[in-house]
MARPA-983715 format. One record per residue (C-alpha): residue in one letter; x, z, y. Coordinates in Angstrom, 3 decimals. Layout:
N
<pt><r>a</r><u>X</u><w>Z</w><v>Y</v></pt>
...
This chain:
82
<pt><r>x</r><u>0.000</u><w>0.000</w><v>0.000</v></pt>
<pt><r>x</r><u>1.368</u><w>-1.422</w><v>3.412</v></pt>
<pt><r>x</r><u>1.942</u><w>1.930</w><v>5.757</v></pt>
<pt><r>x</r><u>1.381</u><w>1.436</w><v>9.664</v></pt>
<pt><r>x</r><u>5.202</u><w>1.701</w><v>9.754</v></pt>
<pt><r>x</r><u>5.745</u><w>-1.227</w><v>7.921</v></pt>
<pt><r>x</r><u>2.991</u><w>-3.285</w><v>9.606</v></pt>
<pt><r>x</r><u>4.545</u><w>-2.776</w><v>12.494</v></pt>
<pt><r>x</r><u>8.119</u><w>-2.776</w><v>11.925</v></pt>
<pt><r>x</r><u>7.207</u><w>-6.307</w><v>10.175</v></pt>
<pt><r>x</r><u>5.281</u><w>-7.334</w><v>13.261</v></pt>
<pt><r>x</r><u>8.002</u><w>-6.470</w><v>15.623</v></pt>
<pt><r>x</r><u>10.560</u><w>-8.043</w><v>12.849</v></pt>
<pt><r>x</r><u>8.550</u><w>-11.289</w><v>13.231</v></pt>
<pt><r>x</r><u>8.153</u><w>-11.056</w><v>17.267</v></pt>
<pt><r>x</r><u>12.035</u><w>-10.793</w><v>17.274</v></pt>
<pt><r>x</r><u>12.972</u><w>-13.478</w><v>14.844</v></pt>
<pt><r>x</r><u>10.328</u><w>-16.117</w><v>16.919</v></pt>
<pt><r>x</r><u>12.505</u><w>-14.975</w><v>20.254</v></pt>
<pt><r>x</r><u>15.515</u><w>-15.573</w><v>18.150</v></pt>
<pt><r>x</r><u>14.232</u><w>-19.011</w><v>17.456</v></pt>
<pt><r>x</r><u>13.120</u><w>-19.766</w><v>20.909</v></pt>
<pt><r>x</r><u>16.626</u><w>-18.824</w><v>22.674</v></pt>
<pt><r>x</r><u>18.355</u><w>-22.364</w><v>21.695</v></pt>
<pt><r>x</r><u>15.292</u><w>-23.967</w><v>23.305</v></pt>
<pt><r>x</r><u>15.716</u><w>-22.894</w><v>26.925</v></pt>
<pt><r>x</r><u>18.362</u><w>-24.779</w><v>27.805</v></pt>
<pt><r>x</r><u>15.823</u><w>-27.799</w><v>27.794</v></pt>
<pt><r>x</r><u>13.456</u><w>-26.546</w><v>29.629</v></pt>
<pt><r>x</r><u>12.682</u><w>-28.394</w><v>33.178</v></pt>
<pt><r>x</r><u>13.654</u><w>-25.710</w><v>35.446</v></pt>
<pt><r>x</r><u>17.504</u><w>-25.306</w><v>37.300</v></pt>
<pt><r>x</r><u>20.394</u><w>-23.552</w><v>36.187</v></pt>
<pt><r>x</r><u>19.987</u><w>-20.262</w><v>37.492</v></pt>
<pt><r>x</r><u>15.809</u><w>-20.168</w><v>36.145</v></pt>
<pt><r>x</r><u>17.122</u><w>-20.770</w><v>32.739</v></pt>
<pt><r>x</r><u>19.800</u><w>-17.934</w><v>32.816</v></pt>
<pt><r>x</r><u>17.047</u><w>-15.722</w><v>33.671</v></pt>
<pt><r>x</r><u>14.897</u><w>-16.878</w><v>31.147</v></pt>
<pt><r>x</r><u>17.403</u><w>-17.280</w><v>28.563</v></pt>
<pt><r>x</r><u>18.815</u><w>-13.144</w><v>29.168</v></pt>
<pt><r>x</r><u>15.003</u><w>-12.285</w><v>29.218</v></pt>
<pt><r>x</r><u>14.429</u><w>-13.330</w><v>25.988</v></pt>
<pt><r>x</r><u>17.959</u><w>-12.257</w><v>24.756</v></pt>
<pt><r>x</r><u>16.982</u><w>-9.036</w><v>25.330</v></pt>
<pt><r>x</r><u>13.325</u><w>-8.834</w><v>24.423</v></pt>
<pt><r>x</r><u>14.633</u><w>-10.017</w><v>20.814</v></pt>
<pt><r>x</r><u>16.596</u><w>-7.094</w><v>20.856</v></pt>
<pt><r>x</r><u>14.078</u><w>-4.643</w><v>22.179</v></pt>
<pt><r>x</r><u>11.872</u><w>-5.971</w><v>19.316</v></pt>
<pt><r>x</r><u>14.579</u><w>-6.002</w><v>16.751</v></pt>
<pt><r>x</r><u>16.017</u><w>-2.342</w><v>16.864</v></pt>
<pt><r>x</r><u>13.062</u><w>-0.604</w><v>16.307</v></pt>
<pt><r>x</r><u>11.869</u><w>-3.112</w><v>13.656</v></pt>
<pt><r>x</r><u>15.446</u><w>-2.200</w><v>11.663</v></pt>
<pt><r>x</r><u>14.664</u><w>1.784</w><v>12.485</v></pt>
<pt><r>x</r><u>10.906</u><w>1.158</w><v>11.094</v></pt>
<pt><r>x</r><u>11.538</u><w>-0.376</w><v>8.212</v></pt>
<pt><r>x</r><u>14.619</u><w>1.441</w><v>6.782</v></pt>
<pt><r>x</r><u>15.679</u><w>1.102</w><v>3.260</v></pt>
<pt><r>x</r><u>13.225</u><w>-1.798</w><v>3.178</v></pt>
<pt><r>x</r><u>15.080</u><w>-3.672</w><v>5.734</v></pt>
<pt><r>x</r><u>18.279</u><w>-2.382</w><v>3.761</v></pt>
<pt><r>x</r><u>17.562</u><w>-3.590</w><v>0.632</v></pt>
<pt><r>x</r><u>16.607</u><w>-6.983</w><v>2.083</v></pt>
<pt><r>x</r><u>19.899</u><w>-7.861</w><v>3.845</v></pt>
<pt><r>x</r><u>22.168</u><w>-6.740</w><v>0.858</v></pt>
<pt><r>x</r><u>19.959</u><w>-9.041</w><v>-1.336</v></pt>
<pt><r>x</r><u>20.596</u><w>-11.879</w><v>1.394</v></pt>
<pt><r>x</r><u>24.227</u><w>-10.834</w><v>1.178</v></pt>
<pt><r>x</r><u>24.884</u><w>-10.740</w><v>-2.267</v></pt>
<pt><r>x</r><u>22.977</u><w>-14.089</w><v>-2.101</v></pt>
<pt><r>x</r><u>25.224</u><w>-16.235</w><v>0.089</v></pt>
<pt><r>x</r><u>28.443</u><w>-14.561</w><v>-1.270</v></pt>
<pt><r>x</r><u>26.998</u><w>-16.127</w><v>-4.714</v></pt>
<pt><r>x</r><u>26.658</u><w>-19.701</w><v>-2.818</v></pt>
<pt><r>x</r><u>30.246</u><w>-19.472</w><v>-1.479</v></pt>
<pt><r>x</r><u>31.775</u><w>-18.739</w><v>-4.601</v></pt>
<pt><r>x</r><u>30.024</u><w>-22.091</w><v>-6.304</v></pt>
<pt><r>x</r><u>27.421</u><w>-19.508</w><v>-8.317</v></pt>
<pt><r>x</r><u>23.429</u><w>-20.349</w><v>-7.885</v></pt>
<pt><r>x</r><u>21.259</u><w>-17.701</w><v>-9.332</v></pt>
């Protein structure tokens, strides 16, 4: 059974990865320089504001994940495919 601190940990998890995505973007948006360096530290740091507490929420769930991601790409870098 999902908790509220995993909902939302997972919500702010999401929120954070879609600023994550969106920060290569700015750089063609149609405004000048200065406009986009706003824009771009803006979102720089709302991913992080979102991030943090996401890791914090989610704990050893969040734990677990990245050294299963880990122990995946060291597999792919040493030829193995599991």
């Amino acid at each position: 059974m999902m908790t509220y601190r995993k909902i939302l940990g997972y919500f702010l998890l999401f929120i954070s990865c879609l600023a994550w995505a969106a920060l290569p973007l700015i750089p063609f948006l149609p405004y000048a320089g200065e406009r986009l360096t706003v824009w771009a530290a803006g979102v720089f740091i709302f991913a992080e504001i979102t991030w943090w507490p996401a890791v914090l929420l989610l704990g050893k769930e969040f734990l677990d994940w990245s050294r299963y991601c880990w122990d995946k790409c060291r597999a792919v870098l040493k030829g193995r495919r599991d």
